[in-house]
C-alpha positions in Angstrom: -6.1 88.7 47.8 -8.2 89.8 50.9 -10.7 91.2 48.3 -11.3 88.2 46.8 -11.7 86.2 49.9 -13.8 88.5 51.3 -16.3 88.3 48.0 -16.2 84.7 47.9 -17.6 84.4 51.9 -20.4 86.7 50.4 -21.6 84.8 47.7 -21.5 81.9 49.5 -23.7 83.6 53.1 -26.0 84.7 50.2 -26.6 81.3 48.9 -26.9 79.5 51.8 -29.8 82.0 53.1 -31.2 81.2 49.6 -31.8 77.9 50.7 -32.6 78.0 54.2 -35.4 80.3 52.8 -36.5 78.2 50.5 -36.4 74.7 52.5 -38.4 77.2 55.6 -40.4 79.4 54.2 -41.2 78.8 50.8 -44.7 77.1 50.4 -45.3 75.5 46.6 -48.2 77.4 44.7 -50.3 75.0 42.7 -50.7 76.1 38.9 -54.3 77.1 37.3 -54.3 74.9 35.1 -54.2 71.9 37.8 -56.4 73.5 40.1 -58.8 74.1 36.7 -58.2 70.1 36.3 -59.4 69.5 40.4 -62.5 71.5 40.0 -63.5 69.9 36.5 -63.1 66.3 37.7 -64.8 67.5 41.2 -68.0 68.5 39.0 -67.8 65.7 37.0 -71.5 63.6 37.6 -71.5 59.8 38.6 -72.4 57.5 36.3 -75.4 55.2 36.2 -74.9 51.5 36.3 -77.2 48.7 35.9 -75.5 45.1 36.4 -76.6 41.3 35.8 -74.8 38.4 35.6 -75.8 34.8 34.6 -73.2 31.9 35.1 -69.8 32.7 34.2 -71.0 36.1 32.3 -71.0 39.5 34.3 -72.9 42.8 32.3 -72.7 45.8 33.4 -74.4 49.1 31.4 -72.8 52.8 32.3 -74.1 55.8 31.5 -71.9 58.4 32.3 -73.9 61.2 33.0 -77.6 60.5 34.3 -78.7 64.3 34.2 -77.2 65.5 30.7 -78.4 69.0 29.3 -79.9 68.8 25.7 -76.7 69.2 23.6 -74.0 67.4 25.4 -73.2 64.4 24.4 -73.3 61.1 26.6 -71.5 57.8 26.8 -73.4 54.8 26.8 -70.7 51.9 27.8 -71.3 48.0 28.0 -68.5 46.0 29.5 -69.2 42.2 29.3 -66.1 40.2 31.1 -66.3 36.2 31.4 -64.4 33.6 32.7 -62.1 31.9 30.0 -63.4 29.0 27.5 -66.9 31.2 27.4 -67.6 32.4 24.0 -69.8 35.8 24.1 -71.1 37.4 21.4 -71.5 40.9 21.5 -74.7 43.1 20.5 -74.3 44.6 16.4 -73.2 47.8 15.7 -76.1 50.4 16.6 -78.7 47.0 17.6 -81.1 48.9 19.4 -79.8 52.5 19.1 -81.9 53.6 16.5 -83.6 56.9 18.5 -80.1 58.1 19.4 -77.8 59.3 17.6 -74.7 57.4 17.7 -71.8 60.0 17.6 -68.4 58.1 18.4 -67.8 54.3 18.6 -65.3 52.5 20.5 -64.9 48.4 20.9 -62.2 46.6 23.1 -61.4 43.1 23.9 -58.7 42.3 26.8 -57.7 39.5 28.9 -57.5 40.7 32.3 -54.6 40.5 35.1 -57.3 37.7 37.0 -57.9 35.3 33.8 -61.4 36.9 32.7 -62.0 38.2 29.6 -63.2 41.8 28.7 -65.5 42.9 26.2 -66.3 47.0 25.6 -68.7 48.4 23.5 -68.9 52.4 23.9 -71.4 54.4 22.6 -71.2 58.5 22.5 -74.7 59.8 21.5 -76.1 62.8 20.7 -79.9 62.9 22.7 -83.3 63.4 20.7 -85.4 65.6 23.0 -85.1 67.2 26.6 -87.4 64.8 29.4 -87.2 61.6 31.0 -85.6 59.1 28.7 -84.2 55.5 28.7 -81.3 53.6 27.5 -81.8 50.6 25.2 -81.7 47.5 26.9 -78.4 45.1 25.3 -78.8 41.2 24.7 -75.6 39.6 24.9 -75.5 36.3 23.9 -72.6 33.3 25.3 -72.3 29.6 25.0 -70.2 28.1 28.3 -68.0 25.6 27.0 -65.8 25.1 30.4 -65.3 21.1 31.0 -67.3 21.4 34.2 -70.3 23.5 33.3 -73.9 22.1 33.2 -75.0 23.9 30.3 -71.9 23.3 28.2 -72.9 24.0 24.7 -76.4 25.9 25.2 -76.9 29.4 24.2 -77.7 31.8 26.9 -78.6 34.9 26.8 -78.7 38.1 29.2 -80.6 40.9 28.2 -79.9 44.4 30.1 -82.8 46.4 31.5 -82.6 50.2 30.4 -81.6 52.9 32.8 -84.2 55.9 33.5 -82.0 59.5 32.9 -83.5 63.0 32.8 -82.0 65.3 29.9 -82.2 68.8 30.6 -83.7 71.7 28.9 -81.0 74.6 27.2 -83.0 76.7 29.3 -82.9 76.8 32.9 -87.1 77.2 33.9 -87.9 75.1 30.9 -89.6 79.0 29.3 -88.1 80.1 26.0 -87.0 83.7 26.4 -89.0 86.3 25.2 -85.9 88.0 23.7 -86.2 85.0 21.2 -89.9 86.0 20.2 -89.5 89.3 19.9 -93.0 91.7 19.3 -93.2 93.5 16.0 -95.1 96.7 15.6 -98.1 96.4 13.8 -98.0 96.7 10.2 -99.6 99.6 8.5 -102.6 98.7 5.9 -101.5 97.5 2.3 -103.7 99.6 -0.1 -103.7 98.2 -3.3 -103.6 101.0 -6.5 -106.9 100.8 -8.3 -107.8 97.7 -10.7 -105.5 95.7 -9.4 -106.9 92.1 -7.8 -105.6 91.3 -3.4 -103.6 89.0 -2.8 -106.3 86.8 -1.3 -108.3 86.3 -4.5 -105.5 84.5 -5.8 -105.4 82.7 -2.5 -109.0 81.2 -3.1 -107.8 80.3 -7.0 -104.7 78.3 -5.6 -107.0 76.8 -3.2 -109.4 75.3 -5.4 -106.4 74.3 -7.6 -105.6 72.3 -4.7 -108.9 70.7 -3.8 -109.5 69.7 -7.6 -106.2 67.9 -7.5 -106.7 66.1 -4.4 -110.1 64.8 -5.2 -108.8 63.9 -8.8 -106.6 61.6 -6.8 -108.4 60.4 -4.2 -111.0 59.4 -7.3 -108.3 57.5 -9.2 -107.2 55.8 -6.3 -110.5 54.5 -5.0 -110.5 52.9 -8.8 -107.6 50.7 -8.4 -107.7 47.1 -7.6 -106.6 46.2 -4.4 -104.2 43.2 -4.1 -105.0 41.8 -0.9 -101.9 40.5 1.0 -101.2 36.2 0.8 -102.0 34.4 4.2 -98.7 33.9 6.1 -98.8 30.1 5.4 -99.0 30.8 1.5 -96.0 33.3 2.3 -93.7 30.9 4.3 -94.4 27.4 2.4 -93.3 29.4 -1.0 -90.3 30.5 0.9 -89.6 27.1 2.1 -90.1 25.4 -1.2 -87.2 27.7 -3.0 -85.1 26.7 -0.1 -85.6 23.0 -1.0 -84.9 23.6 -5.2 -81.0 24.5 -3.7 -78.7 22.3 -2.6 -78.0 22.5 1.1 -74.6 24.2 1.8 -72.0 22.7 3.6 -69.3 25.9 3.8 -69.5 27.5 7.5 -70.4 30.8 6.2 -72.9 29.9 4.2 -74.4 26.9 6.3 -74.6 29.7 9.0 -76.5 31.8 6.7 -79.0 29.0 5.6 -79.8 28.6 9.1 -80.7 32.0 9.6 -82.9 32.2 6.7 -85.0 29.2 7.9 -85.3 30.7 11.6 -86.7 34.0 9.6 -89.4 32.4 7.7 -90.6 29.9 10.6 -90.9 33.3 13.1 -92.0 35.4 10.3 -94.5 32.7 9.9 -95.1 32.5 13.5 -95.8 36.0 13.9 -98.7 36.4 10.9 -100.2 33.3 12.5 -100.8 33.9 15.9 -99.8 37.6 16.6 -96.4 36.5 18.4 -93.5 38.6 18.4 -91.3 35.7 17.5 -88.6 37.5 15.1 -87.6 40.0 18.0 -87.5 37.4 20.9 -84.8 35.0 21.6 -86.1 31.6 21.9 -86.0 31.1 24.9 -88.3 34.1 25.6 -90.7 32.6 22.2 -90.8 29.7 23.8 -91.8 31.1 27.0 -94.6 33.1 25.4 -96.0 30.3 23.7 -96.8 28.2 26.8 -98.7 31.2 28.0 -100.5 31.9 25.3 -101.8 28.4 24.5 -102.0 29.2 20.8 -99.5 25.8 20.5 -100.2 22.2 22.1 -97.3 20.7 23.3 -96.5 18.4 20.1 -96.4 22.1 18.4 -94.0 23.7 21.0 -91.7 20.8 21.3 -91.0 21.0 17.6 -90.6 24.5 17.0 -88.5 24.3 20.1 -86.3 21.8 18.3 -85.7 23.8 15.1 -85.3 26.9 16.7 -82.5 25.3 19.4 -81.0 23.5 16.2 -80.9 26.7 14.3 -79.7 28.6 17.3 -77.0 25.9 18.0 -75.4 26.3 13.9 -75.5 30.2 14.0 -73.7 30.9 17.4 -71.2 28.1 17.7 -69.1 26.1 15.6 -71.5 23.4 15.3 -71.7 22.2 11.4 -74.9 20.4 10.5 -74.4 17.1 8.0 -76.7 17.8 4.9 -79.2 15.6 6.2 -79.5 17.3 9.6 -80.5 20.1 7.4 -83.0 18.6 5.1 -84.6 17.0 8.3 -84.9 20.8 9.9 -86.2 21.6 6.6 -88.8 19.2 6.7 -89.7 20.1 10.3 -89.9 23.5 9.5 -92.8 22.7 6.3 -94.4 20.2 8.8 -95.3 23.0 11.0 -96.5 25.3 8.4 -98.6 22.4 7.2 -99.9 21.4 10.9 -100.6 25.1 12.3 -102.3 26.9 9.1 -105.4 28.5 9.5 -108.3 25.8 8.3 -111.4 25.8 6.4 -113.7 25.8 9.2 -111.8 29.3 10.2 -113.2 30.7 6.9 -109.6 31.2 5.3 -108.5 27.6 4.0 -105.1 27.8 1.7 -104.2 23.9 0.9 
């Protein structure tokens, strides 16, 4: 009995040592993995941001490292939050990112704990070269329909400006090692046995192979008629002509789509006429341009304002034209065609 008590007083000295020890003297070690995780998110670069905001609509542009090496990858990010009762419509899949190389794609829509809504577009690309480069600049377009706004109904539009970044090369000096070049020995002298013809006589054969050929071509070409290309007002009052042999649609979808077609041929138009970049401008921008460049008088303007506003007004909100709003914007649309084509005295007349 003695033995036993005497064991149990042991066992329990031994464990309370344990714990004064550890509660003293014992100091937590932090794994490698987490101090791997510290040192990674330490090193990690800050991103780049650009930021505009018109109205109720806040942009902002990340890009999440601003001094990649060639062969990482990058995220391009544009969050787009607005207040509620704003409808935004986000840029197209890729609008814009044609030099890049669009890896991943990620798109997110939230409402947010303070009312605002959140839009995400995110973009992983693979970069094109090493050097200074820039991000594609975003147009995001909204219409504020709040019961208070001024411009309830318009479309407005906020377009991004690009931010600079420097992508590194593989190499750290920007010199290609010699170890990937390296020197061969010079090669010893090819004799050939006797009678037999080098290797560069039947280079000069294949050579003037070649040079018969390609003058043989360039000959038949220079033969063919050349079609020249129809005046832009030939172009676009043949367009607008099939447009009128169809009924007008009435369907959303396809109303929407009408309206988009007429837009194209009255910029397309715009654009062989007087050298205006109207199809890639918004147009408010167009509209903008024109004043400057005077090509228009204000008669002109105001009525290509009016289509284009009209147009503008079916295809980005839920505005449905009756058919005779259309055929009037149809009408417009061959009225300035008709007004602004080139003449006879400018040496080119089409009527």
């Amino acid at each position: 009995m003695i033995f036993a008590n005497r064991t149990y007083r042991c066992l329990l000295y031994l464990g309370m040592l344990s714990m004064l020890l550890n509660a003293c003297g014992g100091e937590q070690v932090e794994s490698p993995d987490a101090a791997a995780v510290a040192v990674d998110e330490a090193s990690k670069p800050e991103p780049r941001i650009s930021e505009s905001s018109l109205g109720p609509v806040h942009v902002v542009v990340s890009l999440s490292n601003p001094s990649p090496v060639l062969g990482q990858p990058v995220v391009l990010t544009l969050t787009v939050d607005a207040e509620a009762d704003v409808a935004v419509t986000m840029p197209e899949y890729g609008d814009q990112m044609s030099r890049y190389t669009i890896a991943d794609f990620k798109s997110s829509e939230r409402l947010r704990p303070d009312g605002r809504y959140e839009f995400v577009q995110a973009y992983t690309v693979d970069l094109p070269m090493s050097g200074k480069l820039n991000t594609p600049s975003f147009l995001v377009e909204f219409v504020d329909n709040r019961s208070d706004s001024e411009q309830k109904g318009v479309v407005q539009e906020i377009l991004t400006s690009p931010i600079s970044f420097d992508v590194q090369s593989v190499f750290a000096d920007g010199e290609v090692p010699e170890e990937l070049y390296p020197v061969y020995e010079s090669l010893p002298e090819l004799v050939l046995p006797e009678g037999k013809k080098s290797n560069r006589f039947w280079l000069w054969i294949v050579a003037a192979a070649c040079a018969v050929v390609a003058l043989g071509a360039v000959l038949i070409k220079n033969h063919k008629k050349i079609v020249p290309a129809l005046p832009p007002d030939i172009v676009a009052l043949r367009a607008i002509d099939e447009m009128e042999k169809k009924d007008i649609p009435t369907d959303p979808e396809e109303i929407d789509h009408w309206y988009v077609q007429l837009s194209g041929i009255v910029r397309t138009y715009i654009e062989g006429r007087f050298a205006l970049n109207a199809p890639c401008l918004t147009t408010e921008e167009f509209f903008i341009l024109a004043q400057k460049s005077n090509v228009l008088n204000e008669q002109q303007q105001q009525l290509i304002l009016k289509l284009l506003e009209h147009s503008d007004r079916v295809k980005f909100t839920d505005f449905i034209p009756s058919r005779t709003e259309s055929g009037e914007m149809l009408a417009l649309a061959r009225q300035f065609v008709t007004e602004t084509r080139q003449s006879a005295e400018d040496g080119n007349d089409h009527a």
